[in-house]
PDB file as gemmi writes it, atoms N, CA and C in Angstrom:
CRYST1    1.000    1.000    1.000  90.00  90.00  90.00 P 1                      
ATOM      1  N   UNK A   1     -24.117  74.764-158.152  1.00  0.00           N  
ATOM      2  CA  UNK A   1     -23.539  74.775-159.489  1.00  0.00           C  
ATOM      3  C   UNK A   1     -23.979  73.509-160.233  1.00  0.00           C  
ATOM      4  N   UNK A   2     -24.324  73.599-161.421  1.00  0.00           N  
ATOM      5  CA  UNK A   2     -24.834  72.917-162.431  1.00  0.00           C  
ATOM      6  C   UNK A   2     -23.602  72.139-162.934  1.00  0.00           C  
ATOM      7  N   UNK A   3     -23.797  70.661-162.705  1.00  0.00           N  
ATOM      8  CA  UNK A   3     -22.456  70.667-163.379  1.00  0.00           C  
ATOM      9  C   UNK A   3     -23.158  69.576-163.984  1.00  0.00           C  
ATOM     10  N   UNK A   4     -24.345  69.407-164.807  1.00  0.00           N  
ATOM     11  CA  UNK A   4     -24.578  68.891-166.206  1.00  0.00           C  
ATOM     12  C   UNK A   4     -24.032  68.687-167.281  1.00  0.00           C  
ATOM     13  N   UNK A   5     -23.295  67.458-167.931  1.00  0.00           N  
ATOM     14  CA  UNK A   5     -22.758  67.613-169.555  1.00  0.00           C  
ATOM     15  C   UNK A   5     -23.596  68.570-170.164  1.00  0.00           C  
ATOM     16  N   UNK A   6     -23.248  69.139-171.276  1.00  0.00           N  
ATOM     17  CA  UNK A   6     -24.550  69.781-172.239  1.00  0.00           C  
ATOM     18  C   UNK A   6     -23.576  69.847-173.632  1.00  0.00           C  
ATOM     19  N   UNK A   7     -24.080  70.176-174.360  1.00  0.00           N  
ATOM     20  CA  UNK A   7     -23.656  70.062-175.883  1.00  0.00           C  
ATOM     21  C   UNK A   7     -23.932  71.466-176.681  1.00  0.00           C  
ATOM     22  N   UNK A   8     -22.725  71.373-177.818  1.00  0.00           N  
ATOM     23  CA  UNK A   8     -22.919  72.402-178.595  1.00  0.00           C  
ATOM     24  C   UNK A   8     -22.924  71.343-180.091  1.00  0.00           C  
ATOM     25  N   UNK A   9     -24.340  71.916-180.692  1.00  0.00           N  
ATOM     26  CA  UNK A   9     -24.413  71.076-181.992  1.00  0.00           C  
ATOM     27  C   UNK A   9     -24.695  71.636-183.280  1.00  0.00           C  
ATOM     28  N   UNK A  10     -24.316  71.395-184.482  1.00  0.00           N  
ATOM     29  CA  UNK A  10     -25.038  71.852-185.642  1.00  0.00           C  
ATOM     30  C   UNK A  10     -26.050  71.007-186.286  1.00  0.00           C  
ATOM     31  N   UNK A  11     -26.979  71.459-186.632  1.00  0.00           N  
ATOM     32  CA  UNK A  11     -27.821  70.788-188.134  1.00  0.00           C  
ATOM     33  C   UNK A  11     -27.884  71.348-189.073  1.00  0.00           C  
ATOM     34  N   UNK A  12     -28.060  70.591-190.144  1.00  0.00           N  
ATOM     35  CA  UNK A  12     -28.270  71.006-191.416  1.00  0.00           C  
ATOM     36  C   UNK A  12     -29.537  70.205-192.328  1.00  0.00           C  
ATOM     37  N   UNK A  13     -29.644  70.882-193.335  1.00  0.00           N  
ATOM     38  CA  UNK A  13     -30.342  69.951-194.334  1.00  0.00           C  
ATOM     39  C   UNK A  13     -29.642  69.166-195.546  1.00  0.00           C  
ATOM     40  N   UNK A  14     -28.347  69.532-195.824  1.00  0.00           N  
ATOM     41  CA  UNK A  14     -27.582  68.859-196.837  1.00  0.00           C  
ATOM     42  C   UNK A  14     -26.242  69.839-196.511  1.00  0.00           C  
ATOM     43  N   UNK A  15     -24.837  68.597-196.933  1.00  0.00           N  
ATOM     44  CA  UNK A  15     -23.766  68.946-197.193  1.00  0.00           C  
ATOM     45  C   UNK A  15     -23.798  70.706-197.712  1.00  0.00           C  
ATOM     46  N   UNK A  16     -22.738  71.805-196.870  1.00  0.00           N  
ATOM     47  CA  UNK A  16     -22.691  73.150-196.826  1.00  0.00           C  
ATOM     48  C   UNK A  16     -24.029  73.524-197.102  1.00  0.00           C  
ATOM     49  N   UNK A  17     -25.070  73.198-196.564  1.00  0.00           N  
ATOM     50  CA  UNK A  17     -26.445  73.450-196.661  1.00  0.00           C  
ATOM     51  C   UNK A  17     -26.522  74.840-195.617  1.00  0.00           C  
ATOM     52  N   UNK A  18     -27.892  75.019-195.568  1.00  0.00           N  
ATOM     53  CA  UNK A  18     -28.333  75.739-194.104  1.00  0.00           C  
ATOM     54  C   UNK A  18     -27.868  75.513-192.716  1.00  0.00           C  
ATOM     55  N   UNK A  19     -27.407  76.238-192.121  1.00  0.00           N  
ATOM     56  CA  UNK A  19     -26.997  75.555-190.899  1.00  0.00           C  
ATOM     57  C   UNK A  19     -27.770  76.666-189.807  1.00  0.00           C  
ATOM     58  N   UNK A  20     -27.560  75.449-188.372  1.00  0.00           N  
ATOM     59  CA  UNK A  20     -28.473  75.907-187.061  1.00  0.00           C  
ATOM     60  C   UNK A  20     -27.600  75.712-185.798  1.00  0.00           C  
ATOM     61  N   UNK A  21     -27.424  76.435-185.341  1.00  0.00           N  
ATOM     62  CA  UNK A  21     -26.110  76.215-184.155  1.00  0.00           C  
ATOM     63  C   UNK A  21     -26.910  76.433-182.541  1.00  0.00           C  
ATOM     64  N   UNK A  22     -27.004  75.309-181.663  1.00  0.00           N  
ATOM     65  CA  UNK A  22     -27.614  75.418-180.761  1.00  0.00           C  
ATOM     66  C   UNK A  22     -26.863  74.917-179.784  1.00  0.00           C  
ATOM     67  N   UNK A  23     -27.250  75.030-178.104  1.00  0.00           N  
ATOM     68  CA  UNK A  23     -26.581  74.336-177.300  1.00  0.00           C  
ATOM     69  C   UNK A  23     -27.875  73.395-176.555  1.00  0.00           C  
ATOM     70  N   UNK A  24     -27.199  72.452-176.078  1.00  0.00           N  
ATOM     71  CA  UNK A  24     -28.569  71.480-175.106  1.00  0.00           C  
ATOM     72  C   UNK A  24     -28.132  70.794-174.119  1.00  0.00           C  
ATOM     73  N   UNK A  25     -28.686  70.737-172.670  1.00  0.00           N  
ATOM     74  CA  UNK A  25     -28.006  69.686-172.099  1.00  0.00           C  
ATOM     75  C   UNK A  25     -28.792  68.283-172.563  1.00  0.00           C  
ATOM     76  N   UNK A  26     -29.680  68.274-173.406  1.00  0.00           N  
ATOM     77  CA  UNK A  26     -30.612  67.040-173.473  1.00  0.00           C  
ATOM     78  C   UNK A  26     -29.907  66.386-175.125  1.00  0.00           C  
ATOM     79  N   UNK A  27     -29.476  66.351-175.277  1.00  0.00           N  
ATOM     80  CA  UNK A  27     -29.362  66.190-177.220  1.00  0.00           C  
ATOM     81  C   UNK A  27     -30.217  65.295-178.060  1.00  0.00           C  
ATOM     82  N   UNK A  28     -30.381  64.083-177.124  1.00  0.00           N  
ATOM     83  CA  UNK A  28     -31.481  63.400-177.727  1.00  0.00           C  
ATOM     84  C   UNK A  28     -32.821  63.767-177.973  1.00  0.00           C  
ATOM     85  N   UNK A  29     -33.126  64.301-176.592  1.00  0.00           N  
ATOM     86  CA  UNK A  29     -34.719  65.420-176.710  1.00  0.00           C  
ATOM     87  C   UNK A  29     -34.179  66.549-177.969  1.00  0.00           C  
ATOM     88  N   UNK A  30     -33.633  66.827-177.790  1.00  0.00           N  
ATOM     89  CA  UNK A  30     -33.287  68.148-178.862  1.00  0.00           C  
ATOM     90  C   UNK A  30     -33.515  68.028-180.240  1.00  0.00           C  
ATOM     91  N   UNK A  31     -32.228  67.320-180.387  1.00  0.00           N  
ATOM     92  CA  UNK A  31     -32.702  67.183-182.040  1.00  0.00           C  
ATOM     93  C   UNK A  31     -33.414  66.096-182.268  1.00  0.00           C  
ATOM     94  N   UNK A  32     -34.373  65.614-181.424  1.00  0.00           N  
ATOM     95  CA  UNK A  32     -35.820  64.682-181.999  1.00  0.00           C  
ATOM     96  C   UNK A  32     -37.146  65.723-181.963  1.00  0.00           C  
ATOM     97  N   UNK A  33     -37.092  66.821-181.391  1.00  0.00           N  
ATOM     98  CA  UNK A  33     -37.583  68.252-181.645  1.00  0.00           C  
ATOM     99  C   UNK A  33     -37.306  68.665-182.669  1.00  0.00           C  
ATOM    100  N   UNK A  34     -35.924  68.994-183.353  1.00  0.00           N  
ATOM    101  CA  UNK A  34     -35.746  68.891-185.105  1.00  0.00           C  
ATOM    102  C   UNK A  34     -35.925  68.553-185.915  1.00  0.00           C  
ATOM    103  N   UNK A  35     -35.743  67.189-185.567  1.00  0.00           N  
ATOM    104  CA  UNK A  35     -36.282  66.283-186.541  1.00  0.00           C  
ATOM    105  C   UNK A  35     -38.024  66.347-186.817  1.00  0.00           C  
ATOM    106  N   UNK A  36     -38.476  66.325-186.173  1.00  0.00           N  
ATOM    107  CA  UNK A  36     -40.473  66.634-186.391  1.00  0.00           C  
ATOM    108  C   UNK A  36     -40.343  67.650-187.077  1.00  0.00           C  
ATOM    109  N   UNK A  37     -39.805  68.993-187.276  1.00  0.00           N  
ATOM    110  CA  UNK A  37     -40.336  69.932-188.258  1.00  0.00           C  
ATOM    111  C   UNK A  37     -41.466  70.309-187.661  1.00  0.00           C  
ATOM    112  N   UNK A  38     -42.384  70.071-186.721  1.00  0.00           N  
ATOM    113  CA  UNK A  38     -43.792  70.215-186.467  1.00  0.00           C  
ATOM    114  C   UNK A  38     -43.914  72.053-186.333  1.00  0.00           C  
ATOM    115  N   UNK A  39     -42.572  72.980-185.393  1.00  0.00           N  
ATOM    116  CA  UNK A  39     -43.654  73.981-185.239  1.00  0.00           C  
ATOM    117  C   UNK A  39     -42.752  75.289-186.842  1.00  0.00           C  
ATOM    118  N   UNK A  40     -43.079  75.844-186.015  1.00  0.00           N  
ATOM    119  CA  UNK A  40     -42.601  77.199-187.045  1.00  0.00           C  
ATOM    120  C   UNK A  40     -40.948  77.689-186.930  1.00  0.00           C  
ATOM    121  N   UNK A  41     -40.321  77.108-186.420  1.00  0.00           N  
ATOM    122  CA  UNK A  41     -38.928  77.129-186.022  1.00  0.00           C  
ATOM    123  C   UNK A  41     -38.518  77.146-187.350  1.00  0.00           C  
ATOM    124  N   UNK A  42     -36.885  77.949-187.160  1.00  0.00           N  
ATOM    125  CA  UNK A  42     -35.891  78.006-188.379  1.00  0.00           C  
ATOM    126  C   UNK A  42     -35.771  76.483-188.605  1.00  0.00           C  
ATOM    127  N   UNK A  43     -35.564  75.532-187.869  1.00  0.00           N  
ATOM    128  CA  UNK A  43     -35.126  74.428-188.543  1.00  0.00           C  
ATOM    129  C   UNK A  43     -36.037  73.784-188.778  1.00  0.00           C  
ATOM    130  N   UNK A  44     -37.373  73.993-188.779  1.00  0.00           N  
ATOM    131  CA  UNK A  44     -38.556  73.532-189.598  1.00  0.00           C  
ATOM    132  C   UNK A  44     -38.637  74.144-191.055  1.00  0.00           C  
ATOM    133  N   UNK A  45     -38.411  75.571-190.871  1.00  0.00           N  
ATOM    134  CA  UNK A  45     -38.496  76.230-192.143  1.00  0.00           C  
ATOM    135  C   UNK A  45     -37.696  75.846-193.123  1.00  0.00           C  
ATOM    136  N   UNK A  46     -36.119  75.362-192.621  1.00  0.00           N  
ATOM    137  CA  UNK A  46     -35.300  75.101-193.771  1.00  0.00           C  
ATOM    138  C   UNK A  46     -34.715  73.502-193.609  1.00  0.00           C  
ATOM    139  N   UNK A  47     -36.212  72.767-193.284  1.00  0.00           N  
ATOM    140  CA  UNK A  47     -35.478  71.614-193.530  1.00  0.00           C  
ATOM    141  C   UNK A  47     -34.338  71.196-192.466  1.00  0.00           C  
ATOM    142  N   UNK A  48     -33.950  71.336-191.659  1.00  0.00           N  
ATOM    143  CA  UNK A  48     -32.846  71.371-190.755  1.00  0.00           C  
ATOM    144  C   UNK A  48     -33.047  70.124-189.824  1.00  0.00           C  
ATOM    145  N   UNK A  49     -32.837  68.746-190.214  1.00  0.00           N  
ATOM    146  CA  UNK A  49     -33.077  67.603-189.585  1.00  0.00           C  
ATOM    147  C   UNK A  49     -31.868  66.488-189.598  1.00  0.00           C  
ATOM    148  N   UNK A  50     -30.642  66.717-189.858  1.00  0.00           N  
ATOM    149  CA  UNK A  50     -29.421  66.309-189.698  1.00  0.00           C  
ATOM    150  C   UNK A  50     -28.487  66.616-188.872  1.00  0.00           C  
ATOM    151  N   UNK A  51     -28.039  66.168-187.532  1.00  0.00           N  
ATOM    152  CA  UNK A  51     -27.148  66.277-186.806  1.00  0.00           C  
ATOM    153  C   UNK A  51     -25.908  65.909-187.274  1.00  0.00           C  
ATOM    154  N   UNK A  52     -25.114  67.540-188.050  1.00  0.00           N  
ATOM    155  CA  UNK A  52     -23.504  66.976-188.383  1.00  0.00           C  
ATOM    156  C   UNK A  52     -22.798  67.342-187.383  1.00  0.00           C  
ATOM    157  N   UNK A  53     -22.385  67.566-186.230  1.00  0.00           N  
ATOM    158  CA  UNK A  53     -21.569  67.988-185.854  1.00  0.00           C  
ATOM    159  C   UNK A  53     -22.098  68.234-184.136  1.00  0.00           C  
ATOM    160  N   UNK A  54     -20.992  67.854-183.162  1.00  0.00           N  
ATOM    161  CA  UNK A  54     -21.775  68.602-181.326  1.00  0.00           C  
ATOM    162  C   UNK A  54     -20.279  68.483-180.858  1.00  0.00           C  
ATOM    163  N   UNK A  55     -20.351  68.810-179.656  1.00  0.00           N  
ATOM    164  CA  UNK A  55     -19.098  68.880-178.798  1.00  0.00           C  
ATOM    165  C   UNK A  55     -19.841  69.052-177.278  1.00  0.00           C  
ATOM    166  N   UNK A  56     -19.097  68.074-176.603  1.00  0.00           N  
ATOM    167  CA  UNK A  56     -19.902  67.381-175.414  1.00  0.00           C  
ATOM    168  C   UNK A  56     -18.978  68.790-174.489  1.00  0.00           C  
ATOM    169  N   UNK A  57     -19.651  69.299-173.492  1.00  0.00           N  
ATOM    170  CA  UNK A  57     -18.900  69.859-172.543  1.00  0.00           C  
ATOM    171  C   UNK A  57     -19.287  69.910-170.715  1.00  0.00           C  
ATOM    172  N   UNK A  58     -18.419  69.639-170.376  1.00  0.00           N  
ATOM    173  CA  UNK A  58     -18.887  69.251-168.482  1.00  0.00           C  
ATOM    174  C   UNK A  58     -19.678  70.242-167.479  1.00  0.00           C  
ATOM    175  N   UNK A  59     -19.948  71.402-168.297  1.00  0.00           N  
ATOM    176  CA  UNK A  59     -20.913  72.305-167.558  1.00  0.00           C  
ATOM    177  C   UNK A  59     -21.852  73.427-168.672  1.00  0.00           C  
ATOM    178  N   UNK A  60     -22.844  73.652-168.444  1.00  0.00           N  
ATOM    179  CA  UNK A  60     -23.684  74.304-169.392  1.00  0.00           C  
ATOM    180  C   UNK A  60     -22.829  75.556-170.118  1.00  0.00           C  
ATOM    181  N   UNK A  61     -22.162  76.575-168.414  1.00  0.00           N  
ATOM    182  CA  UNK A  61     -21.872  77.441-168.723  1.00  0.00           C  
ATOM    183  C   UNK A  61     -20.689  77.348-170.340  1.00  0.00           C  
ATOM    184  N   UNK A  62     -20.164  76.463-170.304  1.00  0.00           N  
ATOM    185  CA  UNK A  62     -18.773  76.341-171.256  1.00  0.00           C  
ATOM    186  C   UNK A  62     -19.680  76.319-172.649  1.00  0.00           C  
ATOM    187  N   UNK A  63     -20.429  75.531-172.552  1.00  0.00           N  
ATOM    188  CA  UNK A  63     -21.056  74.823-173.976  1.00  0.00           C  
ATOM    189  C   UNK A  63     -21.746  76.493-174.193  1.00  0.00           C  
ATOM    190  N   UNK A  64     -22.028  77.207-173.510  1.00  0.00           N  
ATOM    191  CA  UNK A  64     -22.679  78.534-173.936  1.00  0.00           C  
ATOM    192  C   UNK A  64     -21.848  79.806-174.218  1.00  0.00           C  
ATOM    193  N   UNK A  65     -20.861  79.607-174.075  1.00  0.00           N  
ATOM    194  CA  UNK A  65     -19.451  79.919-174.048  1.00  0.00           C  
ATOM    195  C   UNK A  65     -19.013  79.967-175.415  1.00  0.00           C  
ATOM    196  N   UNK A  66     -18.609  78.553-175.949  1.00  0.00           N  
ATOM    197  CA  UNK A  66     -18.821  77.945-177.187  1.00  0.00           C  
ATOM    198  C   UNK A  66     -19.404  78.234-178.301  1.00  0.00           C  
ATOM    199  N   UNK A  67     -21.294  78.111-178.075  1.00  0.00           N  
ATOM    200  CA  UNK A  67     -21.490  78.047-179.170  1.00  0.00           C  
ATOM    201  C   UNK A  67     -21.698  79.744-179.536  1.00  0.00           C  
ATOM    202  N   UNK A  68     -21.768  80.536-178.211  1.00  0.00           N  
ATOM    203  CA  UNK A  68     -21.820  82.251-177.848  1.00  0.00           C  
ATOM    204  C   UNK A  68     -20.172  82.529-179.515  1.00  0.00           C  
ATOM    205  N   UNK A  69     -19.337  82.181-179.190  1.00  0.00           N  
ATOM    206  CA  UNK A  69     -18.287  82.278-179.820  1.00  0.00           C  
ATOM    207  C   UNK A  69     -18.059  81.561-181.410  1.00  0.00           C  
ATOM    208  N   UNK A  70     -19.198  80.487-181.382  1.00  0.00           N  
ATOM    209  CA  UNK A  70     -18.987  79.972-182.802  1.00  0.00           C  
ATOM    210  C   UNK A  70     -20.091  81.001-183.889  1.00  0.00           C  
ATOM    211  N   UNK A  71     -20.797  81.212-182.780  1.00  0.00           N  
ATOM    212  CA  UNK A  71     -21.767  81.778-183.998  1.00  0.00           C  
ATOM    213  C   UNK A  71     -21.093  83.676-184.262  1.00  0.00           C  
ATOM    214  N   UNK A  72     -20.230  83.662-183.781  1.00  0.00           N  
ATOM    215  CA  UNK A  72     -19.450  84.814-184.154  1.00  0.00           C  
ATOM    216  C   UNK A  72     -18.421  84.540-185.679  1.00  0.00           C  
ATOM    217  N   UNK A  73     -18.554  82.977-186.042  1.00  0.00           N  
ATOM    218  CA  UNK A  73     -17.440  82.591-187.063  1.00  0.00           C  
ATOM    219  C   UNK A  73     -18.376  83.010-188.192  1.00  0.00           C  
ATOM    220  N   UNK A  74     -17.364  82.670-189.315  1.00  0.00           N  
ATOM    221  CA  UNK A  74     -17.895  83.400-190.723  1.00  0.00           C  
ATOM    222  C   UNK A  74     -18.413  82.100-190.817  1.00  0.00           C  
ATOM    223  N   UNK A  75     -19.450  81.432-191.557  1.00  0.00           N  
ATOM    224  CA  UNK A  75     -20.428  80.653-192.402  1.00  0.00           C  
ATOM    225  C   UNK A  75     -19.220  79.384-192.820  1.00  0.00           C  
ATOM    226  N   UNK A  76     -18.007  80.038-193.425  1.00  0.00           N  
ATOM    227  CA  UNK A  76     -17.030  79.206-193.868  1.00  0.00           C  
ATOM    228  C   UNK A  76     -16.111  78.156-192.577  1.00  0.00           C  
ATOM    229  N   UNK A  77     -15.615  79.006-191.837  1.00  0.00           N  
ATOM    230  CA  UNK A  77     -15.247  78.435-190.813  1.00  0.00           C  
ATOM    231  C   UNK A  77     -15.952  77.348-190.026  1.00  0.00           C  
ATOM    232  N   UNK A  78     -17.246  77.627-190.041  1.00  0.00           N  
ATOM    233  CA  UNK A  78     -18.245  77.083-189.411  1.00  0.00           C  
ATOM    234  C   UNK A  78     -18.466  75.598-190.478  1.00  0.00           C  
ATOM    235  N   UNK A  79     -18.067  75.723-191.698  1.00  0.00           N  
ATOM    236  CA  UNK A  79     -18.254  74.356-192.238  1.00  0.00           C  
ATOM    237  C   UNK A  79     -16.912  73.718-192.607  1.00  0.00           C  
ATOM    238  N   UNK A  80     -15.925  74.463-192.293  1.00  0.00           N  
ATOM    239  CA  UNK A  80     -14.718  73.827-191.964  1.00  0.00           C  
ATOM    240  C   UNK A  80     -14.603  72.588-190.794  1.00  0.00           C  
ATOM    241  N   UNK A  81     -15.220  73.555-189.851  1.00  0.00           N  
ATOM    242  CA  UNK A  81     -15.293  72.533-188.444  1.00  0.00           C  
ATOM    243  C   UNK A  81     -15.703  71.157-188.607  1.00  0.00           C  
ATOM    244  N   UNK A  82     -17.202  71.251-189.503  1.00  0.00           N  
ATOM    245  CA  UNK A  82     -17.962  69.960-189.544  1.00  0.00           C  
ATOM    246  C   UNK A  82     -17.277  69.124-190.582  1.00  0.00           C  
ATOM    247  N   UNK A  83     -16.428  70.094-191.904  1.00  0.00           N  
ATOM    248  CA  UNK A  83     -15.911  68.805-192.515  1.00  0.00           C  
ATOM    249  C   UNK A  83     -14.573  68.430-191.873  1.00  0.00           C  
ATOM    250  N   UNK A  84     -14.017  68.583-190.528  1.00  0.00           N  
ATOM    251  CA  UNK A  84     -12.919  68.220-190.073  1.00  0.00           C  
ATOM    252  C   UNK A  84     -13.195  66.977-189.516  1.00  0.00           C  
ATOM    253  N   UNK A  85     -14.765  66.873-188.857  1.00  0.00           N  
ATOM    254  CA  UNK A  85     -14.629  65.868-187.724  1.00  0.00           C  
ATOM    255  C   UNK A  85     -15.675  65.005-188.445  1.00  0.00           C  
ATOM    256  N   UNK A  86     -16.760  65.813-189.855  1.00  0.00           N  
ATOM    257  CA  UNK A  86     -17.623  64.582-190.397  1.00  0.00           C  
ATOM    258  C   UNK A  86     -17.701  65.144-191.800  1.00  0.00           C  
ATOM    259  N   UNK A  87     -16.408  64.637-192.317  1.00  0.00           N  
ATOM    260  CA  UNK A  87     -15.915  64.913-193.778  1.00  0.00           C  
ATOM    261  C   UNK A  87     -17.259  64.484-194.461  1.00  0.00           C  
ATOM    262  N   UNK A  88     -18.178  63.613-194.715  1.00  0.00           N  
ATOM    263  CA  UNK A  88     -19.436  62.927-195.022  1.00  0.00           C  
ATOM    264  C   UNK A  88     -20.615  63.176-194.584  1.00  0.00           C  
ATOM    265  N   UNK A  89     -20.396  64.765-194.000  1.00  0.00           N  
ATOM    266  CA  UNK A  89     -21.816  65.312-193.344  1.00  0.00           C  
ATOM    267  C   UNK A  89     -22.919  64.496-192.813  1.00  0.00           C  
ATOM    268  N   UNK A  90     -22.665  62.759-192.650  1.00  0.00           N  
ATOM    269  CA  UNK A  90     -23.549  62.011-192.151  1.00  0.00           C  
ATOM    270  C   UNK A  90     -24.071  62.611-190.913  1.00  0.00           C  
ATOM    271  N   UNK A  91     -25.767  61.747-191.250  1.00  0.00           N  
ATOM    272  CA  UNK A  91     -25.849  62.254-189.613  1.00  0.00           C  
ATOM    273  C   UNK A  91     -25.503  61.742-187.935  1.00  0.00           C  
ATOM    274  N   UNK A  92     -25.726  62.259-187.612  1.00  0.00           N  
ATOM    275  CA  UNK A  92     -24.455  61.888-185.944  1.00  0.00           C  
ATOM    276  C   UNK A  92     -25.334  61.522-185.102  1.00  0.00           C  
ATOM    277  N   UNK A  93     -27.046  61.739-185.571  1.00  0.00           N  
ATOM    278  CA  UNK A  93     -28.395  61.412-184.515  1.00  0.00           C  
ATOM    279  C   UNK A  93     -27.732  59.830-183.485  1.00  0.00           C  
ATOM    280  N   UNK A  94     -27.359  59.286-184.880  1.00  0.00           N  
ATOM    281  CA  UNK A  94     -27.416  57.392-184.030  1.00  0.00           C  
ATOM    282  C   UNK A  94     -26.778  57.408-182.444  1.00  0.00           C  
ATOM    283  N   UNK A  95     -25.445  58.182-183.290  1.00  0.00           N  
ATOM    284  CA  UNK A  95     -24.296  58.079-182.556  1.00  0.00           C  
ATOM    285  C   UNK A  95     -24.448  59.034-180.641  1.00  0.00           C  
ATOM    286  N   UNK A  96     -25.392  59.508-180.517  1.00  0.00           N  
ATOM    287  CA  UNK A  96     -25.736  60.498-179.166  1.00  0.00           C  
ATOM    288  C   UNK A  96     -27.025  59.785-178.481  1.00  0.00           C  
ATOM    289  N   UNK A  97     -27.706  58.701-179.543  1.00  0.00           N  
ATOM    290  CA  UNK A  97     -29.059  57.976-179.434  1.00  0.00           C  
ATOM    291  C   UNK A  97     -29.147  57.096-178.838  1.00  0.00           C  
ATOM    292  N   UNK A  98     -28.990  56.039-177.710  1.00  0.00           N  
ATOM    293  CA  UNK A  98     -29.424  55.254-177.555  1.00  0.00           C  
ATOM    294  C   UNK A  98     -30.178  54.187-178.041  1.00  0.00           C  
ATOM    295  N   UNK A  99     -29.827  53.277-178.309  1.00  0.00           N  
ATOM    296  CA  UNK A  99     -30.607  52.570-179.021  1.00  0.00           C  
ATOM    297  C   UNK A  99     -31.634  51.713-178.145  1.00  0.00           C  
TER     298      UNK A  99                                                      
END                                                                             
């Protein structure tokens, strides 16, 4: 049994912008893959290089669980969440980054 942290995260390109709902056990590799824009991906296409929003969880299966169930929410709900925990849609890259 895998018992890896892994994450459920959103990006966007601007406040109630486009949004991209993914899970990762890597987050730093992840959304520095977003951030390049390099291949043909949705979040290349729309700009999608802001980490507002993740939720850390203690095994893959949960975080897939999660985001399996968020992306069932309406569009609205889904930006409820992010302005609960990042009223300022800043991005959250620093904060998962290592410096």
């Amino acid at each position: 049994m895998n018992l890896e942290p892994s994450y459920v995260y959103i990006m966007t390109n601007k406040p109630r912008g486009t949004l991209y709902l993914g899970v990762t056990a890597d987050p730093v590799r992840r959304v520095s893959e977003h951030k390049q824009l390099a291949s043909r991906s949705f979040t290349a296409r729309y700009n999608l290089e802001k980490l507002v929003w993740f939720e850390l969880f203690d095994h893959i299966d949960l975080a897939i669980q999660r985001e399996t169930s968020l992306k069932r929410w309406y569009r609205e709900w889904k930006i409820e969440l992010v302005e609960k925990a990042n009223p300022q849609w800043r991005d959250l890259f620093e904060d998962i980054c290592p410096t």
